[in-house]
Structures are given as structure tokens and as C-alpha cells.
TORKOL-4160 file (C-alpha; in steps of 0.2 Angstrom, whole numbers, padded with zeros to 4 digits, m for minus):
357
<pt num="1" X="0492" Y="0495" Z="m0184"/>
<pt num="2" X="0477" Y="0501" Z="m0175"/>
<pt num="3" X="0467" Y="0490" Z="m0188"/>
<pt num="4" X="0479" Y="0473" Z="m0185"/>
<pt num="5" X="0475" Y="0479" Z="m0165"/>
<pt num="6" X="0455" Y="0481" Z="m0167"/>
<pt num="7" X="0456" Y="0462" Z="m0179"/>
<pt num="8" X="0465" Y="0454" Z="m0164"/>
<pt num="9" X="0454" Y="0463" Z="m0150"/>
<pt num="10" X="0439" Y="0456" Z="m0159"/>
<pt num="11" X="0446" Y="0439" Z="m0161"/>
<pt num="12" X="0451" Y="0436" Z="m0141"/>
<pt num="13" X="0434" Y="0443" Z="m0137"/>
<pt num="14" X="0424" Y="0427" Z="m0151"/>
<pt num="15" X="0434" Y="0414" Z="m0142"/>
<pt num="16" X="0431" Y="0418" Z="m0124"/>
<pt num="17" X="0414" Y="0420" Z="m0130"/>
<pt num="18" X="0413" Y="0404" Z="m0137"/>
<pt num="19" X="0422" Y="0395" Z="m0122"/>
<pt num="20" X="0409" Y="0401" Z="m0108"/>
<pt num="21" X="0420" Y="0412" Z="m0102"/>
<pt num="22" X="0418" Y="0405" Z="m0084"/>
<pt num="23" X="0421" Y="0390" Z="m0073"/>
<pt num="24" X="0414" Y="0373" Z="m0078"/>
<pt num="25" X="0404" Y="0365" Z="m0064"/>
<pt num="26" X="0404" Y="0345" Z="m0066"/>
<pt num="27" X="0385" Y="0336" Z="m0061"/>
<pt num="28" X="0385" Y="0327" Z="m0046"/>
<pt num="29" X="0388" Y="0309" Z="m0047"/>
<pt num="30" X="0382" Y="0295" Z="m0037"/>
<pt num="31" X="0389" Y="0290" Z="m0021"/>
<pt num="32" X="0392" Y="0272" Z="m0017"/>
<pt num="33" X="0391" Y="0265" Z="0001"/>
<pt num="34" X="0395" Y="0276" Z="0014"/>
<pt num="35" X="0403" Y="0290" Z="0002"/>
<pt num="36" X="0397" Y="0308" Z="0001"/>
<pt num="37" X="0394" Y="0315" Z="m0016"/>
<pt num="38" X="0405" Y="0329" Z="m0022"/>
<pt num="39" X="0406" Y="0340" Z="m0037"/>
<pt num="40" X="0423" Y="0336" Z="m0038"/>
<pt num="41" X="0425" Y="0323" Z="m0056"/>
<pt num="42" X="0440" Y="0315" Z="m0047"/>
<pt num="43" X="0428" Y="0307" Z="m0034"/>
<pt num="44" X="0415" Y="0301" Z="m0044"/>
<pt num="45" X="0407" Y="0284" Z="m0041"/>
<pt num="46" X="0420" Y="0271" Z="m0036"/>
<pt num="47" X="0420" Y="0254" Z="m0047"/>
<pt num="48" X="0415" Y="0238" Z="m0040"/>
<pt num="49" X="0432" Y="0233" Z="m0036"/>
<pt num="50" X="0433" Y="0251" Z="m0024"/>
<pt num="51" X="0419" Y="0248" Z="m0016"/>
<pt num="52" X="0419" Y="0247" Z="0004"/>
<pt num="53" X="0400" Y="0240" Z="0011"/>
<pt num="54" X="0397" Y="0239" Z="0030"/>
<pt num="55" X="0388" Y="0226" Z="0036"/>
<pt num="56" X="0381" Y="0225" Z="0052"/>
<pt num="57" X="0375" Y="0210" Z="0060"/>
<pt num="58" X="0373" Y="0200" Z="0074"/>
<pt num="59" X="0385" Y="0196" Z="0088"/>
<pt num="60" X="0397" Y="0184" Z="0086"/>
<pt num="61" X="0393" Y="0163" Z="0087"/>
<pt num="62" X="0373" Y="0167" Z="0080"/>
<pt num="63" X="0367" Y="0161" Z="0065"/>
<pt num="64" X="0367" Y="0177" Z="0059"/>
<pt num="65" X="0381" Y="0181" Z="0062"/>
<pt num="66" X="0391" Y="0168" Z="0052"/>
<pt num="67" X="0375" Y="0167" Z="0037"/>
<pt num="68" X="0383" Y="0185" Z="0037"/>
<pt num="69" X="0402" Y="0183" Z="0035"/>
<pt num="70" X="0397" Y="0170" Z="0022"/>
<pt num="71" X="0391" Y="0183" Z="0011"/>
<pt num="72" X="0404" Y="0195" Z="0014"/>
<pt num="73" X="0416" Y="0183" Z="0007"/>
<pt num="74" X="0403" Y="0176" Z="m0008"/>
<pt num="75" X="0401" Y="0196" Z="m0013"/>
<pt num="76" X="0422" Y="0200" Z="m0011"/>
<pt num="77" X="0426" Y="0184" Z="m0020"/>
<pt num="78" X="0413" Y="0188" Z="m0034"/>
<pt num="79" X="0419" Y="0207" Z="m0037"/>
<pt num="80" X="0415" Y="0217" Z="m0022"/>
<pt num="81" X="0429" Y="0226" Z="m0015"/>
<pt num="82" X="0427" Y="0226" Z="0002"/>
<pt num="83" X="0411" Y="0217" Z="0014"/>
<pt num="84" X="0414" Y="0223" Z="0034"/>
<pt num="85" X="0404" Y="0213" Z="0043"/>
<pt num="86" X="0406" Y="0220" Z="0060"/>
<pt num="87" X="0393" Y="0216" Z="0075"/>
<pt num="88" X="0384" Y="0230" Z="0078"/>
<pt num="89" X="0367" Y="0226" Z="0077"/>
<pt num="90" X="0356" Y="0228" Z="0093"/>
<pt num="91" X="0344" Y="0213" Z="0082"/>
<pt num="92" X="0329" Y="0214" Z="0071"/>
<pt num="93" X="0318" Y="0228" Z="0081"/>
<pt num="94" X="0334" Y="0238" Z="0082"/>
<pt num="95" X="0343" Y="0236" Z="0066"/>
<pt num="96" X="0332" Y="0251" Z="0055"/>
<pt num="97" X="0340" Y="0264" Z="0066"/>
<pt num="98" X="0358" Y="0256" Z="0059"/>
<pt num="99" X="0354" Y="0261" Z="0044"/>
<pt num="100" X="0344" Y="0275" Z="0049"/>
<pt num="101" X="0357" Y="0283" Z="0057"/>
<pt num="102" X="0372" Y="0281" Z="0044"/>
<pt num="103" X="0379" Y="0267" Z="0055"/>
<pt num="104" X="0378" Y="0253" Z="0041"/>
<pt num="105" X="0376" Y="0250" Z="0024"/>
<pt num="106" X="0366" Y="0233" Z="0024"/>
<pt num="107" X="0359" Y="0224" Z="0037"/>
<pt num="108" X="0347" Y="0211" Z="0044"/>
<pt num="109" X="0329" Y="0216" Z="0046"/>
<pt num="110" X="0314" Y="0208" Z="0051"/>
<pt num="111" X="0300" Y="0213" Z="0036"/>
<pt num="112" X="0287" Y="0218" Z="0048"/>
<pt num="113" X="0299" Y="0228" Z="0059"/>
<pt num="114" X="0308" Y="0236" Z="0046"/>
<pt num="115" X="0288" Y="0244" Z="0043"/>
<pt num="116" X="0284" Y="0248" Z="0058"/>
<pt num="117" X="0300" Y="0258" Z="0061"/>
<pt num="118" X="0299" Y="0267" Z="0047"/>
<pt num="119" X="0279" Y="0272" Z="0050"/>
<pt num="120" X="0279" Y="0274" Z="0068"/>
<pt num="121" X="0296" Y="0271" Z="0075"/>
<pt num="122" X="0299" Y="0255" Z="0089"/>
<pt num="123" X="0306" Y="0255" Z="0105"/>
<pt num="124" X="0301" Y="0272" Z="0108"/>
<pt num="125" X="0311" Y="0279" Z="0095"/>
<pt num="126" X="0304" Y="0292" Z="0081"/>
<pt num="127" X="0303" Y="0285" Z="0065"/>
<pt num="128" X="0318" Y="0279" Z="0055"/>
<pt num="129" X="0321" Y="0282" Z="0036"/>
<pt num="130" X="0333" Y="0280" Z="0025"/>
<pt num="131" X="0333" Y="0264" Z="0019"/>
<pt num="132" X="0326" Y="0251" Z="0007"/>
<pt num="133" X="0324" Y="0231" Z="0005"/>
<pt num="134" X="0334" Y="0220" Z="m0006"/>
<pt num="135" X="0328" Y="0202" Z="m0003"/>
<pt num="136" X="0315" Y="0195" Z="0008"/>
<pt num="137" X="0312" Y="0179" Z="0015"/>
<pt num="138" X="0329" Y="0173" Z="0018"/>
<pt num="139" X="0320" Y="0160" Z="0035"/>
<pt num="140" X="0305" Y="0151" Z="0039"/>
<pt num="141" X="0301" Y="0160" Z="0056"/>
<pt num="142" X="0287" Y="0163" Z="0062"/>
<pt num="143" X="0273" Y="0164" Z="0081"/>
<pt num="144" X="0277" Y="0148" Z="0085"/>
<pt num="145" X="0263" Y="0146" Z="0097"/>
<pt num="146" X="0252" Y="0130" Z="0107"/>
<pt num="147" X="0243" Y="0127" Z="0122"/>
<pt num="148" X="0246" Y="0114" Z="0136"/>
<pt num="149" X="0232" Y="0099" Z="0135"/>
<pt num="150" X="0228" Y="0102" Z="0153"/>
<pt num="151" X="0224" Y="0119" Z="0149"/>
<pt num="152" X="0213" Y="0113" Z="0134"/>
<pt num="153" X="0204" Y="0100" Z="0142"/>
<pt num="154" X="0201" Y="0111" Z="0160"/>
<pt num="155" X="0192" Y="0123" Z="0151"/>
<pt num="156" X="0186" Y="0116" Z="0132"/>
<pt num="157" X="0195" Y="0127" Z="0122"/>
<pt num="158" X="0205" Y="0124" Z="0107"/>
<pt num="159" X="0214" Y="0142" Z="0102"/>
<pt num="160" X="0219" Y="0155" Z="0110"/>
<pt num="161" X="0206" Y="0166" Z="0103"/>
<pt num="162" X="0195" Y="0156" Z="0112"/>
<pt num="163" X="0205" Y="0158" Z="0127"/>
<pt num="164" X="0204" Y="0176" Z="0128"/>
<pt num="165" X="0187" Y="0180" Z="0122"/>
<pt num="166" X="0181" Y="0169" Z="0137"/>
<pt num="167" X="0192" Y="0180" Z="0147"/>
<pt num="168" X="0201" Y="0161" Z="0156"/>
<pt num="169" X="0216" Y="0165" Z="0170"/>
<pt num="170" X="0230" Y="0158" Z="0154"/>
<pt num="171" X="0248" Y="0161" Z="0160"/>
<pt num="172" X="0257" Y="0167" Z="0146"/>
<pt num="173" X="0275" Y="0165" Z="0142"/>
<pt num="174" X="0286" Y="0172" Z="0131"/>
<pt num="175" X="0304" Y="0182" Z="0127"/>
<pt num="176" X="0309" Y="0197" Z="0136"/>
<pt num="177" X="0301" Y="0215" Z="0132"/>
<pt num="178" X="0311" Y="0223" Z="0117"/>
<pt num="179" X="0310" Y="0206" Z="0108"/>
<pt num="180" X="0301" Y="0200" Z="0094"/>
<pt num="181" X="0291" Y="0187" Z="0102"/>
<pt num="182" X="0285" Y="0199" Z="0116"/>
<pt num="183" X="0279" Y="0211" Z="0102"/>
<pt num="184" X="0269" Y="0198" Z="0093"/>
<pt num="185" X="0260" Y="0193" Z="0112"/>
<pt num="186" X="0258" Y="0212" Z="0111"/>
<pt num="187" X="0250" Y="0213" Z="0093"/>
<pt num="188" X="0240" Y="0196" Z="0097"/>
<pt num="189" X="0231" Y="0205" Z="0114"/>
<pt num="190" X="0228" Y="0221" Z="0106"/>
<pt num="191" X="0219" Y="0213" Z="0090"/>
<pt num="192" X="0210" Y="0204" Z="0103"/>
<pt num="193" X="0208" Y="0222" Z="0112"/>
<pt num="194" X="0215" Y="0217" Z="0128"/>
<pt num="195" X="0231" Y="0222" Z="0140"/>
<pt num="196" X="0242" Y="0212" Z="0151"/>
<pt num="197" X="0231" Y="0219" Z="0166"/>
<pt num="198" X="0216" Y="0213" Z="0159"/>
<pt num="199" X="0225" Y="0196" Z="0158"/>
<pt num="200" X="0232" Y="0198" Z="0175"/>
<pt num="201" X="0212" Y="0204" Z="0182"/>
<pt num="202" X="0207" Y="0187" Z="0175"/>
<pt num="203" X="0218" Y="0176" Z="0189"/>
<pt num="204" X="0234" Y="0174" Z="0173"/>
<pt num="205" X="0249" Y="0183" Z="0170"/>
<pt num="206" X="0262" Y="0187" Z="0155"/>
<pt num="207" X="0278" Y="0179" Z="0160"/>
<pt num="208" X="0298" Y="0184" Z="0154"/>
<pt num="209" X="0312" Y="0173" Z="0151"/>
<pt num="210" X="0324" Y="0165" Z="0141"/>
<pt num="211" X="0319" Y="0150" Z="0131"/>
<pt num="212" X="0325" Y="0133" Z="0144"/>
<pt num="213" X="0319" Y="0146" Z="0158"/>
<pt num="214" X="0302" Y="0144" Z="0151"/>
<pt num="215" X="0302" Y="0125" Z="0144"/>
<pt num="216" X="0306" Y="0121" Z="0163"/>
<pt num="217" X="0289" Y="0133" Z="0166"/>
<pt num="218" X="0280" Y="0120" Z="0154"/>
<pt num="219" X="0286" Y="0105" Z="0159"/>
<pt num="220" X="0283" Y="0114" Z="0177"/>
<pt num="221" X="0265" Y="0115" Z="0174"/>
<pt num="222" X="0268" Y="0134" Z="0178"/>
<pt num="223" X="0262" Y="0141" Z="0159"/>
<pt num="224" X="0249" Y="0138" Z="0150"/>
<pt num="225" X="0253" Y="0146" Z="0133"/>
<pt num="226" X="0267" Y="0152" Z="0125"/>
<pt num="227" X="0274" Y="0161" Z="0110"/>
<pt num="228" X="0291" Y="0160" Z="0102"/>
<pt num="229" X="0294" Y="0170" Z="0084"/>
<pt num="230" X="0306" Y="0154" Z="0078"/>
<pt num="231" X="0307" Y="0144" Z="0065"/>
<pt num="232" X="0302" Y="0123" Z="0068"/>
<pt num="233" X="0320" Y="0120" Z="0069"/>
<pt num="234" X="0318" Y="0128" Z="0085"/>
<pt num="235" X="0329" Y="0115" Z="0099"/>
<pt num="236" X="0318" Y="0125" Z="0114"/>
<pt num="237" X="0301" Y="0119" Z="0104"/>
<pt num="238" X="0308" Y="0103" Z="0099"/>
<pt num="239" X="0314" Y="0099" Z="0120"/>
<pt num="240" X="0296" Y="0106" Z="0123"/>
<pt num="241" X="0286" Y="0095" Z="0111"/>
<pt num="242" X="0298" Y="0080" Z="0118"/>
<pt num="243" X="0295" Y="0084" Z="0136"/>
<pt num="244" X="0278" Y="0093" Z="0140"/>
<pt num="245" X="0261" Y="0088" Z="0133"/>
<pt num="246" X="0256" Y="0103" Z="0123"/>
<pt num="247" X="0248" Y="0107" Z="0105"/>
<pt num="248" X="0254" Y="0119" Z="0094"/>
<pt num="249" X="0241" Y="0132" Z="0088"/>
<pt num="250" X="0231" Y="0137" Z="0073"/>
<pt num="251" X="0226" Y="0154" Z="0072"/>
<pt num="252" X="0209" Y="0159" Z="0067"/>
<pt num="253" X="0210" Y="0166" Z="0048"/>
<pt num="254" X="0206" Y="0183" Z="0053"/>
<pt num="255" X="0219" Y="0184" Z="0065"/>
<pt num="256" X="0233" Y="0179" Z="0052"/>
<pt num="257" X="0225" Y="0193" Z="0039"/>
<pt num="258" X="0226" Y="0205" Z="0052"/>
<pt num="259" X="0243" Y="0201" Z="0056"/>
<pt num="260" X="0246" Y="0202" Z="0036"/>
<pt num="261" X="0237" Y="0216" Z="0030"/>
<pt num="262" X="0239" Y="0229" Z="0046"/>
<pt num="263" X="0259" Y="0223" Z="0053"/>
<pt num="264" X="0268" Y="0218" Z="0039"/>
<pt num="265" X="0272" Y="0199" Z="0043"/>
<pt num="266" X="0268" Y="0185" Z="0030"/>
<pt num="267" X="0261" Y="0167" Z="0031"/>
<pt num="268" X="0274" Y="0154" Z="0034"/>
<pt num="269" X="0268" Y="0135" Z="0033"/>
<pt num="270" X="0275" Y="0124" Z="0046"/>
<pt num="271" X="0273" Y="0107" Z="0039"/>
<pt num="272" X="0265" Y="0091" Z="0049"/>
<pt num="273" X="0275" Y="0081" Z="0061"/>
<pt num="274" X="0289" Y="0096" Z="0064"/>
<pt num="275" X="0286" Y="0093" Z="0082"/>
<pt num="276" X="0279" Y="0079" Z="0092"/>
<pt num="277" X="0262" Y="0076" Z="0091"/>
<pt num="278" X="0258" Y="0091" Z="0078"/>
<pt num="279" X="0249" Y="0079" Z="0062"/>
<pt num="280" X="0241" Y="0095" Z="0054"/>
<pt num="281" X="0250" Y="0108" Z="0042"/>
<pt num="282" X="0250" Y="0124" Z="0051"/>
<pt num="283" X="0248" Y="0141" Z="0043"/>
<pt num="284" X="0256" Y="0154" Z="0053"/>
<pt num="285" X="0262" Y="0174" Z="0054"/>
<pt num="286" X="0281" Y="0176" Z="0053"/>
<pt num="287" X="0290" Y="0191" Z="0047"/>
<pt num="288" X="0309" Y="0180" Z="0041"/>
<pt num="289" X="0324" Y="0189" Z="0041"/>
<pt num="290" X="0328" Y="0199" Z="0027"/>
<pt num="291" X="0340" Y="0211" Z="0018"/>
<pt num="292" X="0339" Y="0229" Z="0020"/>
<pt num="293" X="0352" Y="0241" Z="0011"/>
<pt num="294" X="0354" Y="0261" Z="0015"/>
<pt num="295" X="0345" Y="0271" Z="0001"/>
<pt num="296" X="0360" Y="0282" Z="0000"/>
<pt num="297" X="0370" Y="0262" Z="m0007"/>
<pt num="298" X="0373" Y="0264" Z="m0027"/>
<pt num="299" X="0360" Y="0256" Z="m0037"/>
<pt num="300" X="0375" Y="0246" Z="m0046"/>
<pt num="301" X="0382" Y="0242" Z="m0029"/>
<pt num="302" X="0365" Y="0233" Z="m0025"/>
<pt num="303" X="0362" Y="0226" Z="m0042"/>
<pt num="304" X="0379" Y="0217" Z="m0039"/>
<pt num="305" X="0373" Y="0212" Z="m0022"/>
<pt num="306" X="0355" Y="0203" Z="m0024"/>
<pt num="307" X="0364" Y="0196" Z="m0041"/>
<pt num="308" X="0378" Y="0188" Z="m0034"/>
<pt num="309" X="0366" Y="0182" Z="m0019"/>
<pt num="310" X="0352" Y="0176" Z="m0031"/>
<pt num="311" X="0365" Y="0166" Z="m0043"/>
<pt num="312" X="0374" Y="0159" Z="m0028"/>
<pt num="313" X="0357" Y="0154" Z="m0020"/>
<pt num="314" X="0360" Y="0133" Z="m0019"/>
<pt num="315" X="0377" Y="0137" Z="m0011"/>
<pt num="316" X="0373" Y="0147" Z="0003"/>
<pt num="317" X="0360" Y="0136" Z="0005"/>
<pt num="318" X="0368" Y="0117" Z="0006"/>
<pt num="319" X="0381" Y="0128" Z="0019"/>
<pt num="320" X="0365" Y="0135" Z="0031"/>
<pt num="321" X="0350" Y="0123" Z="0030"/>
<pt num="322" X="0338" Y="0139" Z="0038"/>
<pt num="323" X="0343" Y="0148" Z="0018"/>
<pt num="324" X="0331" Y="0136" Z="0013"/>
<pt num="325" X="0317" Y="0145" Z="0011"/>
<pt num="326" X="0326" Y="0159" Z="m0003"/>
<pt num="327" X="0317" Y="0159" Z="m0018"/>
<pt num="328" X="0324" Y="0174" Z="m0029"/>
<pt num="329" X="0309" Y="0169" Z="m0041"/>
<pt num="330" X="0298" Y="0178" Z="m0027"/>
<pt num="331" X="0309" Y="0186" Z="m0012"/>
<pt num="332" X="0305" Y="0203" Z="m0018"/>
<pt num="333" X="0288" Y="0201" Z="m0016"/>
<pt num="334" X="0280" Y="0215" Z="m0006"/>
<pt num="335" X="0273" Y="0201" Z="0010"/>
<pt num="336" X="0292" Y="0197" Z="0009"/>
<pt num="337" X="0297" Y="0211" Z="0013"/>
<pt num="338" X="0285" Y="0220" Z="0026"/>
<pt num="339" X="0278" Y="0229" Z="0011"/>
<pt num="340" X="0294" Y="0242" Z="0012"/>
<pt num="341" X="0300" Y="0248" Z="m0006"/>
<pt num="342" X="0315" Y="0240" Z="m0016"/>
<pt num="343" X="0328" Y="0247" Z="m0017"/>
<pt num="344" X="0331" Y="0253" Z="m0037"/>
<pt num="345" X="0347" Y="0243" Z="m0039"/>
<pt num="346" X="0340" Y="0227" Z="m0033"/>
<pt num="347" X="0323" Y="0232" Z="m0040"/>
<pt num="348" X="0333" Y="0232" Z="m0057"/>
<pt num="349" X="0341" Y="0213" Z="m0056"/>
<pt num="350" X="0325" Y="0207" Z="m0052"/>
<pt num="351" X="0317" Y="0213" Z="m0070"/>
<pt num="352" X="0334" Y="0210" Z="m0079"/>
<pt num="353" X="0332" Y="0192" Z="m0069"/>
<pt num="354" X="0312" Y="0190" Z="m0076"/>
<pt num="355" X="0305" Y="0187" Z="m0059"/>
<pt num="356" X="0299" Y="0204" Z="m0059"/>
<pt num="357" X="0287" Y="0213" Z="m0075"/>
């Protein structure tokens, strides 16, 4: 007996041995969207079909707004679960802290802001991470600028270089602080290493407002420059060009490069006759819309989003005209996006695709 007991001791004592003896511990899976990863197997990385992606845009009625519900539907009816487009986003110097701050998974972002917040923070915010690009270039905006022709021939200039350097009293006009085309005014003076004082010291002034407040200030004779990050679909540059004698600006080439190479933006080519009386091809900066995705998004999530984008490209563009300008041969470019990394997931459709080595 006590043999048969020692045998059966001995064998118990093998099989725990060889069964651990302790607790298995899964590996962590990925989380998709705005799910937190677990080590419980049970809540591993959901299908396509599961998946729930926030989207926020733009207020309701903007361009953005409806380019955005668009997709939601394109991605739901081409496998993704669920697309919440919600309207949360303060616009396209705002929108990084959205995904910054878990608040959305995707969102609009303007290439060269989405750089500058994540380096140096904007609107007096810290620095923002947490997020990544997914396709670039999705507009042809860009510093829509000109000069009246009674400003040009008063004092014989023909940029606004020209116009600085000399240190001329030129009103300028643009959007409210906090918007994109007041930033660019900002950027242009401070490559030209002046302030708004030093403009106002010279008998000018840098004027706010909304876009018909300042075509009235044109056609007014009250301004004598003025800058608009748009596209030249623009209906306040088109009412401008129709009723104000002006000429819309070329910048100098080192301007534009330093606008390139230290900001982030790209160079958007406005073809001639876009407005009245513009017979030249103008090169200028612009940082379009793009896409931005949280870094915490699946990389299969993503893939399926810039695939199903990229394959549905001629759609989305014959229903919003201002898509034109996707190209998924190049919208993952680094100038596309304000040089901000890829996310993995879109970085991986883009190889699979060819357009990337």
C-alpha cells in the first residue's frame, strides 16, 4: 500500500509540474477605437463589424461637416460598424487637442496645424500628442492673398514683401485671432521680422472680421491687403475680384519655402483666371484639410479606413467638387501631411496599395 500511495504521490506531483502549476496570464491585445486594453481574452480586439469610431467634425450646414457624414456612411456601408460623427470640433487649430484629449477617434486637421500642436502647442495650449495622419491633401486651400491697384500704383510696389520691407502704412485685413488666416498674417510678419505695432508705427493697422465685413472694407477703399486661407472656390474672393480692383499675390520663393520647410504647409497651385483679372498661375502656401486618427485606433481599423477612402476616391469626389484634389497615389506624402508620422495602419495600405516603397 504505501508503495501504490508513493507511485500515485509521484504521479500528481509530474502533472502539476508539467501544467505550470499556476494561473495563465493572456498577452495584451490591441484595442480598437476608443476601447481600453485588457488582459482579459474575452475582450480582445473587436471585428470590423464591432467597431465603434468617433468622428468629430465641424458644426452642422459646413462643408465639413456634410464631407464628413459622407464618409461615415461610405465606411458603415463598406464594413465599419459604427461612424459617430458628432460636431465637436472647435476647427482646424483646435481639433489636435480632440484627439489629444481622448475626445475623438478621427478628425479634420489642417497639416501644418496638426505640427505645430504637436511641437509647440497652439492657442496657448501645451503640446498635444497622441495622434497620427491618415491622408493628406483632401482641399486645395491655401493664403489667398492680393493687393488693391491703388495701393500698388500710390507706392510702386508689386508684393507684399515689398510692402513691408519699405515699411508702407498697408492696412491689413484678415479673419478673427484664433483663425487660420490670422495665423498665416502672423507667420508672413514674423518671417518678415515685424509685429502688428510695427505695422501700426508705420500709419497701417491689421484689421478683424468676417469675410463680407471685409469685401465691404475693399470695395470701401478702407484696406489695402488682405489674406484669406481658402481655396479659389472662395465666393468672398470671387464677390471681391467682381467688385474691387485688386491683384491677387505671388510670393517671393523664399517666403513659400519658408512656409514649407519651417511651418509645415505645402505648395497649392491656383490656376489662371480663377478670379477676375488674375492671367498668371499662382504658386502659393496652403496647409488642406486632412485626416488625423488617434494613435491609440487599431492598425486594421485604419487600414479599412484610408482603403475604403482611397477605393471610393471618384465618388466622394463627383458628390463634393472641393475632394478634388485627393490623390491616394500621393496623400500620404510628408508635405501633405505637415510632416506628422502615419499612422501604421494607414502606413500599411499605402505599401499594400504600391503608392508607398
Amino acid at each position: 500500500m504505501k508503495k501504490v500511495l508513493a507511485i500515485v504521490v509521484a504521479l500528481v506531483m509530474t502533472l502539476t509540474a508539467c501544467s505550470g502549476g499556476g494561473e495563465q496570464t493572456a498577452e495584451p491585445t490591441q484595442g480598437t477605437g476608443r476601447q481600453e486594453t485588457t488582459n482579459d481574452p474575452s475582450n480582445a480586439a473587436p471585428s470590423l463589424a464591432d467597431a465603434n469610431v468617433l468622428f468629430g467634425t465641424f458644426e452642422v450646414g459646413t462643408s465639413n461637416y456634410n464631407i464628413s457624414a459622407e464618409l461615415g456612411k461610405l465606411w458603415e456601408d463598406n464594413g465599419i460598424g459604427k461612424v459617430d460623427v458628432q460636431p465637436i470640433s472647435p476647427g482646424g487649430m483646435g481639433a489636435p487637442y480632440l484627439l489629444a484629449g481622448d475626445k475623438a477617434d478621427i478628425a479634420f486637421i489642417n497639416g501644418a496645424p496638426a505640427k505645430w500642436a504637436m511641437e509647440t502647442g497652439t492657442l496657448g495650449k501645451e503640446p498635444a500628442e497622441g495622434y497620427l495622419a491618415m491622408i493628406g491633401e483632401l482641399s486645395a486651400v491655401s493664403a489667398v492673398n492680393f493687393l488693391t491697384t491703388d495701393f500698388i500704383k500710390k507706392h510702386g510696389v508689386t508684393t507684399i514683401e515689398e510692402a513691408i520691407r519699405q515699411q508702407l502704412p498697408i492696412r491689413i485685413g484678415c479673419s478673427p485671432v484664433g483663425s487660420m488666416d490670422n495665423e498665416v498674417v502672423q507667420i508672413l510678419l514674423g518671417y518678415m521680422g515685424v509685429t502688428e505695432d510695427d505695422i501700426k508705427s508705420w500709419g497701417g493697422d491689421v484689421i478683424h472680421g468676417g469675410g463680407s465685413d471685409l469685401a465691404s472694407m475693399v470695395k470701401d477703399g478702407k484696406l489695402d491687403f488682405m489674406l484669406d486661407h481658402t481655396s479659389s472656390a472662395s465666393s468672398t474672393m470671387q464677390e471681391i475680384s467682381m467688385t474691387s480692383d485688386v491683384q491677387f499675390l505671388q510670393w517671393e520663393d523664399a517666403t513659400i519655402d519658408y512656409f514649407v520647410s519651417e511651418k509645415g504647409f505645402q505648395r497649392v497651385t491656383i490656376p489662371a483666371n480663377a478670379w477676375k483679372g488674375q492671367e498668371n498661375e499662382i504658386v502659393n502656401a496652403g496647409t488642406p484639410d486632412c485626416l488625423f486618427v488617434s494613435d491609440e485606433l487599431s492598425d486594421e481599423i485604419v487600414y479599412e479606413l484610408t482603403k475604403i477612402m482611397c477605393e471610393n476616391r471618384d465618388y466622394l469626389v463627383s458628390v463634393f467638387a472641393s475632394l478634388e484634389p485627393f490623390n491616394p497615389e500621393t496623400c500620404w506624402e510628408p508635405e501633405k501631411v505637415g510632416g506628422v508620422a502615419l499612422h501604421p495602419g494607414a502606413e500599411k495600405y499605402f505599401k499594400d496599395a504600391g503608392y508607398m516603397k
